[in-house]
N, C-alpha and C positions, 0 to 999 in steps of 0.2 A: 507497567510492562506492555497492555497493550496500546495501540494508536488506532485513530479509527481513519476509516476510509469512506466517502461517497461515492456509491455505484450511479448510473442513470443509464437509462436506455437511451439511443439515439435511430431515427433513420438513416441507414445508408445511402446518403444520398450528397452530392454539392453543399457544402454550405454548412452540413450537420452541423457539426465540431464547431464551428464557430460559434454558434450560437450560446452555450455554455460558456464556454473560453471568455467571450466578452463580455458576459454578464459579469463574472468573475475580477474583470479587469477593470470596469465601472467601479465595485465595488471594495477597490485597491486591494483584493484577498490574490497572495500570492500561490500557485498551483508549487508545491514541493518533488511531488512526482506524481508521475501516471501512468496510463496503462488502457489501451483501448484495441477490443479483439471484436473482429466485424462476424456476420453471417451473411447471407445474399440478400437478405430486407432490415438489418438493423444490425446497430454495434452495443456493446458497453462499454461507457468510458466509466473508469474508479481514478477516483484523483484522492490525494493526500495534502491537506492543507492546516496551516497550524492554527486557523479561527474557522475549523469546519462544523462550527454549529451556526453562526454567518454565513458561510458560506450555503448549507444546505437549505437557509429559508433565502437569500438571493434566487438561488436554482427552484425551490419551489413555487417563489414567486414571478419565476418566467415561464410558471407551466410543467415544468418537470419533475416526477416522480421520482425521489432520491433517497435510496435505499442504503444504512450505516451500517457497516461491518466494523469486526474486531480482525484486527492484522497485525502482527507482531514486526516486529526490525532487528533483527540480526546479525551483525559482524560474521563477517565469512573470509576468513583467511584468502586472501587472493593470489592463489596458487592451487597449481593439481591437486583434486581431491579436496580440496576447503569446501565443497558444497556437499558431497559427497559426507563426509563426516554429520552436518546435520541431518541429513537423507536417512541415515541408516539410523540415528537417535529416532529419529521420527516412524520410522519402518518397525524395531524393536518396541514401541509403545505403542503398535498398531492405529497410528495418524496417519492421514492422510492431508499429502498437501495439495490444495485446490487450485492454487495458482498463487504465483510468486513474480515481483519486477524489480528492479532495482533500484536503487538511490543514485545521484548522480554527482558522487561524495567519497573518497578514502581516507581510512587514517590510519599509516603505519602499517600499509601493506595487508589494511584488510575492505572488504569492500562492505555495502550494506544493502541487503535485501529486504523487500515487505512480504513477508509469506502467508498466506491465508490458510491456515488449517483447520479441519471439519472439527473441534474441534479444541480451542485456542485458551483454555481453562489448563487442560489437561499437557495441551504442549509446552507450555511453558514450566510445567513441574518437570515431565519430560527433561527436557533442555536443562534446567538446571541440576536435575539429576550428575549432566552430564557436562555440568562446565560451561555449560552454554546460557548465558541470562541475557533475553533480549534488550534493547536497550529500551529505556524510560523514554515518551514523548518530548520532556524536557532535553531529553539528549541530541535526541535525533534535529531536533529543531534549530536547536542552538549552534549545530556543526552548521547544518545550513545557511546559517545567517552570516555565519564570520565571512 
C-alpha cells in the first residue's frame, strides 16, 4: 500500500538540481515523479523511483544525505471536489497531510496523487474505511511504464 520516496537536501543555488538528476541518469534509474520546494539557502528534492534502493545508495554515493519516507498513491477522481472527498476522510481520522504532488498519469478520469501523511499506518485504514485503498507500488509503476 505504501511507496517510498527519497528526500535530500540541496543548495539553492545554479546547478543544484542537476547534480542528483545526473547522477540518476548515469545510473539508467528513471525519476517517476517529483517534487522540490526551495527556502532562500536550500531546497528539497523527493523524487519517487521504482529501484529507489539503487537509487538512494547512487545519491549517497555522490555525497548526499537521503532520507526514505512512506507515501501513499491515490486515485483522485479528476473532477470538483475529488480531492476534497479524501481531505475530509483524512480530517475525520485526525491526519494530517504534510504535503502531496502528483503523478503525471490518468486512468478513466481519475488522476494520482503521492500524499505524505503524519501518519501513513493509520491513513490508509482510514481510507479504506472509506472506499479509498491506495494503490500497491506494483500499480503505480506499471501504469507508468505502458
Amino acid at each position: 500500500m505504501k511507496i517510498k520516496q527519497l528526500s535530500l537536501f540541496l543548495q539553492n543555488e545554479p546547478g543544484a538540481l542537476s547534480r542528483p538528476v545526473k547522477a540518476l541518469a548515469r545510473a539508467k534509474l528513471n525519476i517517476l515523479t517529483l517534487s522540490l520546494a526551495d527556502t532562500q539557502h536550500f531546497g528539497i528534492l523527493r523524487l519517487i523511483l521504482r529501484e529507489w534502493e539503487k537509487a538512494k545508495k547512487v545519491l549517497e554515493k555522490e555525497g548526499f544525505v537521503v532520507k526514505v519516507t512512506d507515501m501513499l498513491a491515490l486515485e483522485v477522481p479528476d473532477k470538483p471536489g475529488g480531492l476534497a472527498s479524501i481531505l475530509a476522510t483524512a480530517e475525520k481520522a485526525g491526519l494530517n497531510v504534510e504535503y502531496m504532488y502528483g503523478f503525471t498519469m490518468r486512468k478513466e478520469n481519475k488522476a494520482v496523487l503521492a500524499l505524505r501523511f503524519d501518519d501513513p499506518d493509520r491513513a490508509v485504514q482510514a481510507l479504506q474505511k472509506k472506499g479509498m485503498t491506495p494503490l500497491m507500488s506494483t500499480e503505480v509503476f506499471g501504469r507508468l511504464e505502458k
